[in-house]
C-alpha positions, 0 to 999 in steps of 0.5 A: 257272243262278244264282250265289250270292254269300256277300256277298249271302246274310249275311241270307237262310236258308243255301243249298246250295252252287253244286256241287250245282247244277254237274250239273243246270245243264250237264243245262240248257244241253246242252238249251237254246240260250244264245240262247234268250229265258227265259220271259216270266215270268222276262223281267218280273221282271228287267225289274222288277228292273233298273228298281228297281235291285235287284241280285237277284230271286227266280225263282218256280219255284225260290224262289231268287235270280238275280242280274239284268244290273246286278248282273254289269256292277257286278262288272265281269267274267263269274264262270264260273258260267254266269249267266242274265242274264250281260252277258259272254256267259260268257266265263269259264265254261269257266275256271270248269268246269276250276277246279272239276275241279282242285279235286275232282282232275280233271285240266284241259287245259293251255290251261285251266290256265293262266288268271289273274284280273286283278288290276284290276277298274277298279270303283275307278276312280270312286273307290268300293270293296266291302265284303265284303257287297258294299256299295260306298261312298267310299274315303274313309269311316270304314271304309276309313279304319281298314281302311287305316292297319290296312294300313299297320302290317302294312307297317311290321310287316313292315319291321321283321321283315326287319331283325330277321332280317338275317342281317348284323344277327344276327352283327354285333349280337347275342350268343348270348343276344340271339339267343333273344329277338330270335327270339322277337320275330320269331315275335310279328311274325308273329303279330301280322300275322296278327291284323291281317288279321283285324282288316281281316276284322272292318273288311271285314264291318262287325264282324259277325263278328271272328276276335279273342278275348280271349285275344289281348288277355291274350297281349299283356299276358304278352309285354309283362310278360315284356319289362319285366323286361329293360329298367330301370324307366321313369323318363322321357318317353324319344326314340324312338330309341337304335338304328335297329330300336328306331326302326323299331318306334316309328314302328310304334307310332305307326302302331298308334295311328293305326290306334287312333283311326281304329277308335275314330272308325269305332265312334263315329260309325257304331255309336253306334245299332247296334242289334247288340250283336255289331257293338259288341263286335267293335269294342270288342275290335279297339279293345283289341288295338290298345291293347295292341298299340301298348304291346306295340311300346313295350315291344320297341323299349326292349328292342332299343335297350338291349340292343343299341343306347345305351339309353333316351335320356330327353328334357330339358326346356328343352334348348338348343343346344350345339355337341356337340349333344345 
């Protein structure tokens, strides 16, 4: 019985998905005693294999690949697919058998049904993560370091969704007229969440693959447009403030362009001789979006304070202290 892994699998000839082998692999174990050694063959490859360190060797009958003992203990758990060099005694193969039956519409008893994956793995605990190619590297590298501020934005973003659809904030605050475009940010709030995700998509899979397009890039520059044509014309270097949502979005502006430099830093160090022009223009189009992005948030937090808070409130140079303040 064998496992296929997408992670594992990006550079080998596409394989036939794991349901077409659920019939003949129950055929096998309804014949075979799990207890039963595999053929001496079988038995010197894995060997072979564990003893190099490889999480994979090919079996000679089939031609295709079976994941070896390392590589079920780096994971951490059995995967139900009923593994022949499974270390957990398949303890999750009857769980993954019913899954599979909801899924084509096949009821499953409730004790099956029931059953929930645990959100730890304990494999961070050395202080290691996984990509999506199931590469394990220090959570302290490049990548997880933009795929974390990237994280963090989508948690400020989301701050700021909330406050802007305070029921409380909407009657209070806001005129009918205020009200459609308050709701057209909010739209693009989540929107632009979305992209995020995919842009950790892109961080995940090395830039192998982005979910971008230039499309998106072009949406962002008409929605500022748009919103610049409602605040007068920027004369100033301006404080972040003039209402308490306006400031909640320009701390999410400079969250953006922390995220920013951090993918800048990760493609320069890391892809500077990346032979895969796919992985540079990926990075490079991310690189944009949050470019755009973090223009797109200055632009909406003036809106929000001065068409509903004191305005743009320019900084002056030299200012001293008064007792009035500023």
């Amino acid at each position: 019985a064998l496992t296929f892994w997408k992670g594992l699998q990006s550079k080998r000839s596409p394989l036939p998905s794991h349901d077409i082998y659920t019939e003949k692999r129950e055929r096998d174990w309804k014949t075979r005693s799990r207890d039963e050694s595999p053929t001496p063959d079988i038995e010197e490859l894995h060997k072979l294999a564990c003893n190099n360190g490889d999480a994979t060797y090919t079996d000679p009958d089939t031609g295709l690949m079976v994941f070896t003992a390392s590589a079920h203990l780096e994971r951490g758990f059995c995967c139900g697919s009923a593994c022949r060099h499974c270390p957990y005694k398949h303890t999750n193969v009857e769980t993954r058998k019913s899954q599979l039956q909801c899924r084509n519409g096949k009821s499953s008893s409730a004790s099956e049904s029931t059953f929930r994956p645990k959100v730890y793995t304990r494999m961070g605990d050395t202080g290691t993560s996984a990509l999506f190619n199931g590469e394990r590297r220090f959570k302290d590298t490049l990548v997880f370091e933009a795929m974390g501020c990237v994280d963090h934005l989508i948690s400020q973003l989301t701050h700021s969704y909330e406050e802007l659809n305070n029921v409380e904030f909407i009657e209070r605050e806001t005129t009918a007229h205020d009200e459609v475009w308050l709701s057209q940010v909010s739209k693009q709030f989540t929107y632009i969440q979305s992209k995020l995700f995919d842009i950790l998509t892109c961080l995940a899979t090395c830039n192998t693959k982005c979910p971008l397009a230039a499309a998106d890039v072009e949406r962002l520059e008409e929605w500022i447009d748009f919103f610049t044509n409602m605040v007068p014309p920027l004369k100033c270097f301006i404080l972040p403030g003039g209402h308490r949502i306006g400031a909640l979005v320009h701390i999410c502006r400079t969250s953006c362009r922390t995220a920013e430099r951090s993918v800048v830093r990760l493609r320069h160090i890391e892809f500077q001789n990346e032979e895969d022009k796919n992985k540079n223009a990926a990075g490079a189009l991310v690189q944009q979006f949050l470019n755009r992005l973090s223009d797109y948030l200055f632009t909406v937090a003036r809106v929000i304070s001065c068409k509903l808070g004191r305005g743009d409130e320019p900084v002056v140079r030299g200012s001293m202290w008064t007792d009035e303040g500023r």
